[in-house]
PDBQT receptor file of N, H, CA, C and O in Angstrom, charges set to zero:
ATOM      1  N   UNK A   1    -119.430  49.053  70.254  1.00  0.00    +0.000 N 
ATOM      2  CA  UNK A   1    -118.386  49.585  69.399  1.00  0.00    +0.000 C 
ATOM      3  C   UNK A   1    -118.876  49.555  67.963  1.00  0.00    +0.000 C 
ATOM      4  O   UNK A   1    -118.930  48.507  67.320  1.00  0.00    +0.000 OA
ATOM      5  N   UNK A   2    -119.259  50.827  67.444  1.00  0.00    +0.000 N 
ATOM      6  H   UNK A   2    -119.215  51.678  67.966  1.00  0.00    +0.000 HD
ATOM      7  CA  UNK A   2    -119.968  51.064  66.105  1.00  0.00    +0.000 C 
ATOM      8  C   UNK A   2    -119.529  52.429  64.944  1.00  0.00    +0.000 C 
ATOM      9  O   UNK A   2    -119.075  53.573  64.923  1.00  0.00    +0.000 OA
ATOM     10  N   UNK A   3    -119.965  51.504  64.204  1.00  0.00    +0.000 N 
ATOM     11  H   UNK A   3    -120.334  50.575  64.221  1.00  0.00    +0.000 HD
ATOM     12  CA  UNK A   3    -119.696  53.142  63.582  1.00  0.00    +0.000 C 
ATOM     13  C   UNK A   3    -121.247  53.536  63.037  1.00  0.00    +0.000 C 
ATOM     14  O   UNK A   3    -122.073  52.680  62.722  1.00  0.00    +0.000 OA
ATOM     15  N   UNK A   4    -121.534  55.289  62.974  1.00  0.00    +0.000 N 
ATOM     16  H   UNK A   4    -120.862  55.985  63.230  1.00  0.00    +0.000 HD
ATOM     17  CA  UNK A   4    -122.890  55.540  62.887  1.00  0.00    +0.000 C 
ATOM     18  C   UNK A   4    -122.296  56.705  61.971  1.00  0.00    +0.000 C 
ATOM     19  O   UNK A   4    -121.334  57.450  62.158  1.00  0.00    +0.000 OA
ATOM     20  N   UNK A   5    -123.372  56.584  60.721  1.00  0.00    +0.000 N 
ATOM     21  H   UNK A   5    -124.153  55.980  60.570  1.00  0.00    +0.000 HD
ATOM     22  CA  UNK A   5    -123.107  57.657  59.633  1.00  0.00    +0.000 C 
ATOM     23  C   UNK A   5    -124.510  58.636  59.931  1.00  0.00    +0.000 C 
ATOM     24  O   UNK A   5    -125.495  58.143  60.481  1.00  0.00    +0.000 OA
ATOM     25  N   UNK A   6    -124.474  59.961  59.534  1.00  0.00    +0.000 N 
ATOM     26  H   UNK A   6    -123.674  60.362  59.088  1.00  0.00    +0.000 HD
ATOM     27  CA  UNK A   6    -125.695  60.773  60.560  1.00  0.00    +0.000 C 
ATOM     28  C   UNK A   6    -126.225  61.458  59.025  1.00  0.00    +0.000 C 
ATOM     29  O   UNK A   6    -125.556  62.059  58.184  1.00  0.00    +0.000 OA
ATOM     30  N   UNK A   7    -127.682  61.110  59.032  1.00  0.00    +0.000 N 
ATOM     31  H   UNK A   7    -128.225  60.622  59.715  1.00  0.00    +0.000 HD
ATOM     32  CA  UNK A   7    -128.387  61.383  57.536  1.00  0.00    +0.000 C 
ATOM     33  C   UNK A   7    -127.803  60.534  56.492  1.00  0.00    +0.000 C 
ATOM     34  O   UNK A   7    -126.808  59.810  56.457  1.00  0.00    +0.000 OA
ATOM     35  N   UNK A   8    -128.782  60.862  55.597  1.00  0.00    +0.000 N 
ATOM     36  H   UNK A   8    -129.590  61.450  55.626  1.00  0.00    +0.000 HD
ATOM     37  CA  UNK A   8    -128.887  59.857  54.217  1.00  0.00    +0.000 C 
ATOM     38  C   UNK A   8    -127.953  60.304  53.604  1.00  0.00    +0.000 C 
ATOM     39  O   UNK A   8    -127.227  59.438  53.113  1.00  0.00    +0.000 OA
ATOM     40  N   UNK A   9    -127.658  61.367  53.422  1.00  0.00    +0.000 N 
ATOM     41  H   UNK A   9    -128.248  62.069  53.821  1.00  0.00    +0.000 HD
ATOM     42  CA  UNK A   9    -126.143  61.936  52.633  1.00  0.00    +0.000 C 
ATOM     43  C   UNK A   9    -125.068  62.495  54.136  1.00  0.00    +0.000 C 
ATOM     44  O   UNK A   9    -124.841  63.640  54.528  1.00  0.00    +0.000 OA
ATOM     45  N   UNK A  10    -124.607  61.197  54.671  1.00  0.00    +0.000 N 
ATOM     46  H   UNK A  10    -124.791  60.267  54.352  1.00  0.00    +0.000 HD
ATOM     47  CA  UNK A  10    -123.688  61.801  55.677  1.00  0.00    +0.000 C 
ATOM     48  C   UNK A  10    -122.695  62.985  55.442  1.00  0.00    +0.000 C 
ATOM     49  O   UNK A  10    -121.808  62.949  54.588  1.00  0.00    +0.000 OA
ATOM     50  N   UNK A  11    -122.980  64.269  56.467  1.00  0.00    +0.000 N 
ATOM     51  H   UNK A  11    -123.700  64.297  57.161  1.00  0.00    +0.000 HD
ATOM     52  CA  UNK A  11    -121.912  64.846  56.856  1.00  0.00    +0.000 C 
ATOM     53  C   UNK A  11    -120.817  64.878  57.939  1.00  0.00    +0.000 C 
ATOM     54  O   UNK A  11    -119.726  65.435  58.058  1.00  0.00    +0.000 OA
ATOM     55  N   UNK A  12    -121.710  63.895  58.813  1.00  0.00    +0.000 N 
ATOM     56  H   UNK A  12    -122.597  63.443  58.717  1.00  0.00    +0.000 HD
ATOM     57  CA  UNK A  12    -120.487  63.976  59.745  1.00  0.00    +0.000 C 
ATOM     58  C   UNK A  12    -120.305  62.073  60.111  1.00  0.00    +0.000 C 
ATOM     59  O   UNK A  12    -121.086  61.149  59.883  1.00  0.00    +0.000 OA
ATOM     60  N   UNK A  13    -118.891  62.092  60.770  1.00  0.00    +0.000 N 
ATOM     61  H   UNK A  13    -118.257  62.843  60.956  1.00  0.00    +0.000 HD
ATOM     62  CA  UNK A  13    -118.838  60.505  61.112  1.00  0.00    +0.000 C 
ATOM     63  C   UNK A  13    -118.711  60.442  62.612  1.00  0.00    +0.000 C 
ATOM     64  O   UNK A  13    -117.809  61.000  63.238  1.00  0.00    +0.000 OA
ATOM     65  N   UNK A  14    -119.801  59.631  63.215  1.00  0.00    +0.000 N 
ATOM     66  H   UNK A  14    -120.533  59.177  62.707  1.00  0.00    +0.000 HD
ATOM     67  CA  UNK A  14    -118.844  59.088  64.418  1.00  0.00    +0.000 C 
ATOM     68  C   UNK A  14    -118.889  57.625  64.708  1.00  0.00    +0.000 C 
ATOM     69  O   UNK A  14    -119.688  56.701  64.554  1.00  0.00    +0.000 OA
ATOM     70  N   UNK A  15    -117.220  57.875  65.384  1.00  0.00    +0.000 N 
ATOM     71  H   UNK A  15    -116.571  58.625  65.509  1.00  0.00    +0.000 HD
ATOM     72  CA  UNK A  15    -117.177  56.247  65.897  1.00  0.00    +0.000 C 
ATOM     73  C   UNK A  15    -116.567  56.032  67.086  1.00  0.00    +0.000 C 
ATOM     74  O   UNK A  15    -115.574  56.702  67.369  1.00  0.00    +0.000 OA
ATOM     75  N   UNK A  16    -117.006  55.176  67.866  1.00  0.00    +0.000 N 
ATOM     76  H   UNK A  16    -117.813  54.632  67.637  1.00  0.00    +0.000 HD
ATOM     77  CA  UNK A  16    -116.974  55.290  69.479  1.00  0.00    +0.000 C 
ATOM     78  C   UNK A  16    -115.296  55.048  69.280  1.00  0.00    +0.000 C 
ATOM     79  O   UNK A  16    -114.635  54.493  68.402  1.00  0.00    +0.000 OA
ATOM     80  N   UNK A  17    -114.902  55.846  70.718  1.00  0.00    +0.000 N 
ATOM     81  H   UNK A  17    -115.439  56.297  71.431  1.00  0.00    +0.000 HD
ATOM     82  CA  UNK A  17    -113.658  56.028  70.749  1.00  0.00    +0.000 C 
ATOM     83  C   UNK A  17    -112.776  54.519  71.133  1.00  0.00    +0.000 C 
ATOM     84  O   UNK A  17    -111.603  54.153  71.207  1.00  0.00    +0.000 OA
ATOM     85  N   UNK A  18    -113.853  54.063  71.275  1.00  0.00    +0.000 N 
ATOM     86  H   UNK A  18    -114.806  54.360  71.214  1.00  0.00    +0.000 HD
ATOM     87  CA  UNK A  18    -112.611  52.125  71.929  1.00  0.00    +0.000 C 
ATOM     88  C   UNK A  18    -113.237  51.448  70.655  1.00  0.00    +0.000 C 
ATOM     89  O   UNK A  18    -113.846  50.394  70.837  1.00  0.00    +0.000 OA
ATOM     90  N   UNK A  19    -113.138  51.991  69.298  1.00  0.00    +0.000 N 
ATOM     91  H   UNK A  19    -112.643  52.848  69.151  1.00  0.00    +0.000 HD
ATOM     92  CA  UNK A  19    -113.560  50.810  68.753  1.00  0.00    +0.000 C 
ATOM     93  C   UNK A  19    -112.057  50.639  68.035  1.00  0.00    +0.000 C 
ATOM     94  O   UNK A  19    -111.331  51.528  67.591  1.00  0.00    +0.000 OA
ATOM     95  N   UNK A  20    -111.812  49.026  68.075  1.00  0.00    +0.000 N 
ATOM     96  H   UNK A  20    -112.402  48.304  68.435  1.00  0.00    +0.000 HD
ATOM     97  CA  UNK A  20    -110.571  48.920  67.910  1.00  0.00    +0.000 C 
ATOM     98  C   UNK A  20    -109.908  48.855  66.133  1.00  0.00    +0.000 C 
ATOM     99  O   UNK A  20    -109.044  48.043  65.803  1.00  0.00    +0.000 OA
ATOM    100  N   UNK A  21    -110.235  49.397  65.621  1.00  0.00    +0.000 N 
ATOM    101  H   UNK A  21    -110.937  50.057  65.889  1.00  0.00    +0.000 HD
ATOM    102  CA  UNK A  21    -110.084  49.703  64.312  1.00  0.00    +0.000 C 
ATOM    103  C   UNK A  21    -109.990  51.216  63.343  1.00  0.00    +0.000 C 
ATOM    104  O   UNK A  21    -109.174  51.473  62.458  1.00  0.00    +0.000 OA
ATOM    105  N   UNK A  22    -110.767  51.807  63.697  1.00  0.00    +0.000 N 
ATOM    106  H   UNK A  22    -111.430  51.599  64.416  1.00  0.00    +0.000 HD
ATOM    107  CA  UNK A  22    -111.684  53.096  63.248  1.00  0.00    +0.000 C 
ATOM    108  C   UNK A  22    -111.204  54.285  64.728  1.00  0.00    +0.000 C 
ATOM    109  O   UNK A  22    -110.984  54.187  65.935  1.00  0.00    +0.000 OA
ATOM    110  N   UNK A  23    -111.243  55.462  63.557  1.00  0.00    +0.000 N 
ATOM    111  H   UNK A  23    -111.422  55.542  62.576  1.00  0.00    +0.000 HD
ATOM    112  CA  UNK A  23    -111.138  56.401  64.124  1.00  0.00    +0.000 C 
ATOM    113  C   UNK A  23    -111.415  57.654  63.441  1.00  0.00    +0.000 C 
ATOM    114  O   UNK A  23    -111.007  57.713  62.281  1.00  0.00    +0.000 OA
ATOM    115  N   UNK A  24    -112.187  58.949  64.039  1.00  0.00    +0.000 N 
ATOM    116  H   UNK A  24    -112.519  58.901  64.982  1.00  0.00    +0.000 HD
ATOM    117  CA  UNK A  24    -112.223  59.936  63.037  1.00  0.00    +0.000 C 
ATOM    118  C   UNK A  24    -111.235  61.768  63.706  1.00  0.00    +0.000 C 
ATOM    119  O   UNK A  24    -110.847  62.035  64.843  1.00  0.00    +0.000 OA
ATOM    120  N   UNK A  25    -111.182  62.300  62.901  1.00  0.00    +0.000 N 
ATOM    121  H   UNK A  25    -111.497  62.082  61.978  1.00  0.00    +0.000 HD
ATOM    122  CA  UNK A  25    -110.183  63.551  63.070  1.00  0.00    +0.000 C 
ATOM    123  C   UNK A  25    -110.515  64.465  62.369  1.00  0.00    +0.000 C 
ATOM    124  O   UNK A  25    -110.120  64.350  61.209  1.00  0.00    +0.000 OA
ATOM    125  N   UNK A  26    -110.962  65.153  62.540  1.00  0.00    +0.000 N 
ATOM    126  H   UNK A  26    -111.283  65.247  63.482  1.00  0.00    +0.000 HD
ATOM    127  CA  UNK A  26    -111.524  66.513  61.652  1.00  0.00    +0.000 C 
ATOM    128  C   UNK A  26    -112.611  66.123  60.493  1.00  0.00    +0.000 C 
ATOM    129  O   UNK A  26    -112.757  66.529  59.340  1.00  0.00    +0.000 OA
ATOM    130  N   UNK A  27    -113.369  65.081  61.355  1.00  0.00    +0.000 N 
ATOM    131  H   UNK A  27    -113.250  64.751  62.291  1.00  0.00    +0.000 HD
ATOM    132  CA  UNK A  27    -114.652  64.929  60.297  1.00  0.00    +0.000 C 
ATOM    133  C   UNK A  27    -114.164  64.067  59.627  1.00  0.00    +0.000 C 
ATOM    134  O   UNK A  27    -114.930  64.043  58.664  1.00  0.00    +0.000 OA
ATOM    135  N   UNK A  28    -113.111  63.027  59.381  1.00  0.00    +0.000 N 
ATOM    136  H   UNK A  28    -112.489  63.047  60.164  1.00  0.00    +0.000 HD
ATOM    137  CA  UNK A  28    -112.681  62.180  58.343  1.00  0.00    +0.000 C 
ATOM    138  C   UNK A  28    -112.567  61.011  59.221  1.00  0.00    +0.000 C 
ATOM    139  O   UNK A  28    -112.259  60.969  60.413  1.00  0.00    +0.000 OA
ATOM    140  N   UNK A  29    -112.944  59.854  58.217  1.00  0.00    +0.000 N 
ATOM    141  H   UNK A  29    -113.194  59.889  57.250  1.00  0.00    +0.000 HD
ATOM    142  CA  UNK A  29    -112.044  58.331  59.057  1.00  0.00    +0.000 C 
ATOM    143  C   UNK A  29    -111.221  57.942  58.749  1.00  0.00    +0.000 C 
ATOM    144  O   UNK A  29    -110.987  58.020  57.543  1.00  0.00    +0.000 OA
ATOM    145  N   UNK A  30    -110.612  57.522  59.308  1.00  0.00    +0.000 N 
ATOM    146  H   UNK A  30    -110.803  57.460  60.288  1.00  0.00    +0.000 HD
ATOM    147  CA  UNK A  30    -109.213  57.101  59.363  1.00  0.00    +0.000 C 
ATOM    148  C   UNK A  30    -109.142  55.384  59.962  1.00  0.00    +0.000 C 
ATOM    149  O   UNK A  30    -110.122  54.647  60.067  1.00  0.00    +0.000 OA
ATOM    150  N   UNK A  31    -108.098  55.123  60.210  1.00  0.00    +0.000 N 
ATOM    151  H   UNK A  31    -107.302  55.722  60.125  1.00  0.00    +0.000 HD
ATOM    152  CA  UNK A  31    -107.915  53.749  60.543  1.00  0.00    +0.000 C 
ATOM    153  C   UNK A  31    -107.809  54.083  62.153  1.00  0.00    +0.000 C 
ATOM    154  O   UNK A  31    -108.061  55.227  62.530  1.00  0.00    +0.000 OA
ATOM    155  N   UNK A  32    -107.356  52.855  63.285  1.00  0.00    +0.000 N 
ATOM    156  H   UNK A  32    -107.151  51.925  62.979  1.00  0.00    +0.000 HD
ATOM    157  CA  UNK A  32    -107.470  53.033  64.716  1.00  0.00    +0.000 C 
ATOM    158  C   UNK A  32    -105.979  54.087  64.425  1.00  0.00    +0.000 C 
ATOM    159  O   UNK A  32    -105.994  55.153  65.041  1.00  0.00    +0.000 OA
ATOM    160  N   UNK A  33    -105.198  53.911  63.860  1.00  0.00    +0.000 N 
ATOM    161  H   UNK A  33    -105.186  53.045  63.360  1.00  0.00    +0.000 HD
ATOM    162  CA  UNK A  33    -103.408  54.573  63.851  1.00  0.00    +0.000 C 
ATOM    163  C   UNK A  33    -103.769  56.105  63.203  1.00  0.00    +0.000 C 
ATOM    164  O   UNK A  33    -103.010  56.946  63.684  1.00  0.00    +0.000 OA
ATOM    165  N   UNK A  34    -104.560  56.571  62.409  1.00  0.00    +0.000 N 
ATOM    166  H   UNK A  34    -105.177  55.888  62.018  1.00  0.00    +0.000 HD
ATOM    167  CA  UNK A  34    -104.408  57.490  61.762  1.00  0.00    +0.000 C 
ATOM    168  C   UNK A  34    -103.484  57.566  60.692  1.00  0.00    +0.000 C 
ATOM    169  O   UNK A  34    -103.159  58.729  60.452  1.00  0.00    +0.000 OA
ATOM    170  N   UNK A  35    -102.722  56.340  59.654  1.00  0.00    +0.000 N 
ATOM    171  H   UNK A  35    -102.986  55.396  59.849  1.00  0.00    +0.000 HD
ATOM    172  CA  UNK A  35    -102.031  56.806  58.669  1.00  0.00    +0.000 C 
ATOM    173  C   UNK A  35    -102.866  56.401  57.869  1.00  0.00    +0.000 C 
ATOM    174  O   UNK A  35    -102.245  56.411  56.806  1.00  0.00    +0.000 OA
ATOM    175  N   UNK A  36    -104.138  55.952  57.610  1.00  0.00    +0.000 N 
ATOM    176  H   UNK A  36    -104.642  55.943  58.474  1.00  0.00    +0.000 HD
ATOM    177  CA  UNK A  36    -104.916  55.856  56.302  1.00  0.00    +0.000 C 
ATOM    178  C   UNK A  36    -106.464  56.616  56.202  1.00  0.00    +0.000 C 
ATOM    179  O   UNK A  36    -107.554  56.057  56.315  1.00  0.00    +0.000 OA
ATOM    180  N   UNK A  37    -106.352  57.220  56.099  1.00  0.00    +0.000 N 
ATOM    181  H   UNK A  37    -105.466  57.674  56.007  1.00  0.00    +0.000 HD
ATOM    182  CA  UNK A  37    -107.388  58.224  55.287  1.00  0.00    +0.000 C 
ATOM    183  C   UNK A  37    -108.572  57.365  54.624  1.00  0.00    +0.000 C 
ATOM    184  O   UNK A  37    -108.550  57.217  53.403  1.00  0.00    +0.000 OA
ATOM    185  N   UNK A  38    -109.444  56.883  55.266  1.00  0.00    +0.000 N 
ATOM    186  H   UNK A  38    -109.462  57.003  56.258  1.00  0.00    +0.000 HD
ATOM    187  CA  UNK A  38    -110.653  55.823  54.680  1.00  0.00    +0.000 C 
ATOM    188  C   UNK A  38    -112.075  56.343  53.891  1.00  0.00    +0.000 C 
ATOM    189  O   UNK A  38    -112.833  55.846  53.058  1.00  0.00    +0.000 OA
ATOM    190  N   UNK A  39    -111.988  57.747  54.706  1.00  0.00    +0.000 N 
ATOM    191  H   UNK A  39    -111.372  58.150  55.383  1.00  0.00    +0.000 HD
ATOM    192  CA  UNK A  39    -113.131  58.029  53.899  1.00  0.00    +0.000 C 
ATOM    193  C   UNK A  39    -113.761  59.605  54.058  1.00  0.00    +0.000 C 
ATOM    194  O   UNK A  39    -114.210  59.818  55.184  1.00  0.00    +0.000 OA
ATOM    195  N   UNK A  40    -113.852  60.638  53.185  1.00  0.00    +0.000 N 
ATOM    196  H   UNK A  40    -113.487  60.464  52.270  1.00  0.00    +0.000 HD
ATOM    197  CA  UNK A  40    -114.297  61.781  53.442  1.00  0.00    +0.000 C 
ATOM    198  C   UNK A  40    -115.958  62.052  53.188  1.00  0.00    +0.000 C 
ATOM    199  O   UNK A  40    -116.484  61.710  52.129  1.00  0.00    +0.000 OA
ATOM    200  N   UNK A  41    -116.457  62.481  53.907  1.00  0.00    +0.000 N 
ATOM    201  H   UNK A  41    -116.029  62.758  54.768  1.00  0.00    +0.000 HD
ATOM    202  CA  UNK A  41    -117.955  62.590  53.642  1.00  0.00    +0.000 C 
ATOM    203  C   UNK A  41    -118.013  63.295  52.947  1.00  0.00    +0.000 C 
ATOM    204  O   UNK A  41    -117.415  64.371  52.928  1.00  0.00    +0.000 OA
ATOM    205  N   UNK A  42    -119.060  62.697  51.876  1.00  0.00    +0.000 N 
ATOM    206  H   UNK A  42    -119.547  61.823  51.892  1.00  0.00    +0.000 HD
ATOM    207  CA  UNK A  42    -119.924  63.498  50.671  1.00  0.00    +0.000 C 
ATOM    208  C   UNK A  42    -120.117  64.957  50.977  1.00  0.00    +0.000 C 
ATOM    209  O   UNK A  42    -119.859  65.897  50.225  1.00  0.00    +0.000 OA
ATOM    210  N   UNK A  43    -120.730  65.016  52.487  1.00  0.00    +0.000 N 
ATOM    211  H   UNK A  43    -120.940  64.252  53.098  1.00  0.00    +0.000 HD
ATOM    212  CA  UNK A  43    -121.763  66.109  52.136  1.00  0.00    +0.000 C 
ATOM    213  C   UNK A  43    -120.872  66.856  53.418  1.00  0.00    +0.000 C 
ATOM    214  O   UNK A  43    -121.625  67.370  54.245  1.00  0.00    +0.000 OA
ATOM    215  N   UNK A  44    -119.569  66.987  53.688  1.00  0.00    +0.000 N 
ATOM    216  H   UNK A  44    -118.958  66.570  53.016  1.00  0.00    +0.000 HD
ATOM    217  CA  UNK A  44    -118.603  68.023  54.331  1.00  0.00    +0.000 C 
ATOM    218  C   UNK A  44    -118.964  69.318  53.538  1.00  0.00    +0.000 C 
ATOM    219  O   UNK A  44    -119.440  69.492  52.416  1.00  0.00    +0.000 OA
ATOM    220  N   UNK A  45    -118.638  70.009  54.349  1.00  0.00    +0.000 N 
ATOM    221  H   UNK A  45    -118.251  69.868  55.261  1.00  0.00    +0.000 HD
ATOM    222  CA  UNK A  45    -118.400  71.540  53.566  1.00  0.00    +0.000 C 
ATOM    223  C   UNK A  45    -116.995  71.499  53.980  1.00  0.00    +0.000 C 
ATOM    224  O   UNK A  45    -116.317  70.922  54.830  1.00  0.00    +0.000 OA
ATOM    225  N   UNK A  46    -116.803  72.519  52.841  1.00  0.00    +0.000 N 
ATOM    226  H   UNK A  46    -117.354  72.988  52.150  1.00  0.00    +0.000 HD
ATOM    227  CA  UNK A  46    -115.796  72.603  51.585  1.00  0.00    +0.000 C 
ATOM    228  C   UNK A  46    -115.211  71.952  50.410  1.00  0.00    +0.000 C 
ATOM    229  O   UNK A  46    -115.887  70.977  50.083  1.00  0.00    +0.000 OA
ATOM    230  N   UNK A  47    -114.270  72.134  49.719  1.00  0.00    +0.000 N 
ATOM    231  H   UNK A  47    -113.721  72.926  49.984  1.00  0.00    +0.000 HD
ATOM    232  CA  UNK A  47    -114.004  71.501  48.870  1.00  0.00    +0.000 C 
ATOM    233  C   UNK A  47    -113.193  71.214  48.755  1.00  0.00    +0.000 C 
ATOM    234  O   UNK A  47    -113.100  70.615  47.683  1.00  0.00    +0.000 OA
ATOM    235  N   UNK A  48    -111.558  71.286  49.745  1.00  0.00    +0.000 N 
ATOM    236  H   UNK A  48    -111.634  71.772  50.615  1.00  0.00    +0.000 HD
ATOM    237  CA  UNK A  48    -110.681  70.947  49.776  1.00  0.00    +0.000 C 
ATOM    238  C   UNK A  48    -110.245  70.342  51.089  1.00  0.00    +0.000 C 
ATOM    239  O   UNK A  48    -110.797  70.853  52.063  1.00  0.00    +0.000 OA
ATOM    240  N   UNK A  49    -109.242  69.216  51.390  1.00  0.00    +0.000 N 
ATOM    241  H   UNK A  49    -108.794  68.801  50.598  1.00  0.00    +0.000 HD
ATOM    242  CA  UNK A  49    -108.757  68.740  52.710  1.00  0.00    +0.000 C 
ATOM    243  C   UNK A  49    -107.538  68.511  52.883  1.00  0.00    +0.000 C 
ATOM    244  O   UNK A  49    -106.730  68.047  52.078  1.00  0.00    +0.000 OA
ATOM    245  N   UNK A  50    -107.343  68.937  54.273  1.00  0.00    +0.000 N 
ATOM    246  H   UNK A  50    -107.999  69.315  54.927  1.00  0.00    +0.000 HD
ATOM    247  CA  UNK A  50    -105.910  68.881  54.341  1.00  0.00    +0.000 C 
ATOM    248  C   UNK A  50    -105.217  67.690  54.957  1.00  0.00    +0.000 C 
ATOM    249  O   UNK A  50    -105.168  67.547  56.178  1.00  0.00    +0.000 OA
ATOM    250  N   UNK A  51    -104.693  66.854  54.124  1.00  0.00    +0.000 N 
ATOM    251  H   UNK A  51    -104.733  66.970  53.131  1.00  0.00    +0.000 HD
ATOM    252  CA  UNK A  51    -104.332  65.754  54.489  1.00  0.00    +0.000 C 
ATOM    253  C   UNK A  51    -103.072  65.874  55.755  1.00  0.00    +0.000 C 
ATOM    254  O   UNK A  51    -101.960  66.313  55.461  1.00  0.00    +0.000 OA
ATOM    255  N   UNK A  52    -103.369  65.482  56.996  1.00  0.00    +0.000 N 
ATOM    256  H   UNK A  52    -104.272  65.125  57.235  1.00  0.00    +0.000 HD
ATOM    257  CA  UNK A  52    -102.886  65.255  58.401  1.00  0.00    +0.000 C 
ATOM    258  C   UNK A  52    -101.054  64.379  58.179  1.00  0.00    +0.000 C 
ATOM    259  O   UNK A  52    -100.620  63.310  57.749  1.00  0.00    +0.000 OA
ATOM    260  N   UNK A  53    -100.500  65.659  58.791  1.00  0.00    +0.000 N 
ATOM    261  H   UNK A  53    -100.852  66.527  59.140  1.00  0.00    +0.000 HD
ATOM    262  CA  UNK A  53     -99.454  64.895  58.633  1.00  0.00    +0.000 C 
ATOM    263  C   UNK A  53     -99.203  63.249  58.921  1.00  0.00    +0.000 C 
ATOM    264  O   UNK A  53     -99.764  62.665  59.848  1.00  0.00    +0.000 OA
ATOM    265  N   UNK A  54     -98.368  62.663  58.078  1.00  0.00    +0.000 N 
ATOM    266  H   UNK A  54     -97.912  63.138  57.325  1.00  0.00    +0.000 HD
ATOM    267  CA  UNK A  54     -98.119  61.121  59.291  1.00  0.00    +0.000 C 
ATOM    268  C   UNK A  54     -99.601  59.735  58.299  1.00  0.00    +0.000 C 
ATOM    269  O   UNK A  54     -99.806  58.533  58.466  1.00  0.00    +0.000 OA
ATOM    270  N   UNK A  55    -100.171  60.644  57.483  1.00  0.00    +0.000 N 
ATOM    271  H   UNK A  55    -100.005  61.621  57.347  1.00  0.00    +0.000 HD
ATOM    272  CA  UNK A  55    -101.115  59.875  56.745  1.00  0.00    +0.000 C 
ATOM    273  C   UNK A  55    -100.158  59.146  55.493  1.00  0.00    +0.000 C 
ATOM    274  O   UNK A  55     -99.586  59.785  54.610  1.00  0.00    +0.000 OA
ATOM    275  N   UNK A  56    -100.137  57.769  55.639  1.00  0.00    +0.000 N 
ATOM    276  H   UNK A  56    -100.602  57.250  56.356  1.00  0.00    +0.000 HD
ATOM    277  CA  UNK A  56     -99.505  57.322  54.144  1.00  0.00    +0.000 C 
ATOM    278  C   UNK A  56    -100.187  56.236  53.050  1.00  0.00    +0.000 C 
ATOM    279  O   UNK A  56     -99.767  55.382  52.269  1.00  0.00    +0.000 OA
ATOM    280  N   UNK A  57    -101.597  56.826  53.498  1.00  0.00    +0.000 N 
ATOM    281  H   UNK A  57    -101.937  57.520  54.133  1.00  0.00    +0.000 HD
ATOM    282  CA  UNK A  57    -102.267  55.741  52.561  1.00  0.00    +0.000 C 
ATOM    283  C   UNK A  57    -103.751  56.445  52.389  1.00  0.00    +0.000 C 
ATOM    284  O   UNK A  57    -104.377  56.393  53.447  1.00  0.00    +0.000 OA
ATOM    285  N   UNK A  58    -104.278  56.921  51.598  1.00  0.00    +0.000 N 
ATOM    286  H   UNK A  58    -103.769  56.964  50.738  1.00  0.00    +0.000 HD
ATOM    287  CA  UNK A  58    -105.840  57.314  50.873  1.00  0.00    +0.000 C 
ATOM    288  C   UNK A  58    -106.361  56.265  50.213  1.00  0.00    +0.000 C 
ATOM    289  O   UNK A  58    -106.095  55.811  49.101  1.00  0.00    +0.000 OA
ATOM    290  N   UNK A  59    -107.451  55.801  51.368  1.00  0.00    +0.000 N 
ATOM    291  H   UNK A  59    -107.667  56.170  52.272  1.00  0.00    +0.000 HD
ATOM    292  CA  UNK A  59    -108.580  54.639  50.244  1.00  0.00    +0.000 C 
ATOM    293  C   UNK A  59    -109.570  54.952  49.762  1.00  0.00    +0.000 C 
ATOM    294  O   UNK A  59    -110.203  54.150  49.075  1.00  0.00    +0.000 OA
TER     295      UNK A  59
């Protein structure tokens, strides 16, 4: 149960699906619940995101 960031300037996240904390959704992490928004990768394309309903916290 890990989390693995992919290249030196991550674009994408993954994290195994039973890890009991972490979770990702359209390329973003989130917490295991999905209401906190933990972290958007640097090197995503585009420049804007649409924050997922039901999110009540951006760290």
């Amino acid at each position: 149960m890990g989390v693995r960031l992919v290249s030196q300037v991550p674009r994408r996240i993954t994290v195994d699906k039973d890890h009991p904390y972490l979770s990702v959704r359209d390329g973003l992490l989130f917490n295991k619940e999905q209401r906190e928004l933990l972290w958007y990768p640097y090197g995503k394309a585009g420049e804007t995101c649409m924050v997922p309903g039901g999110v009540t916290k951006i760290g």
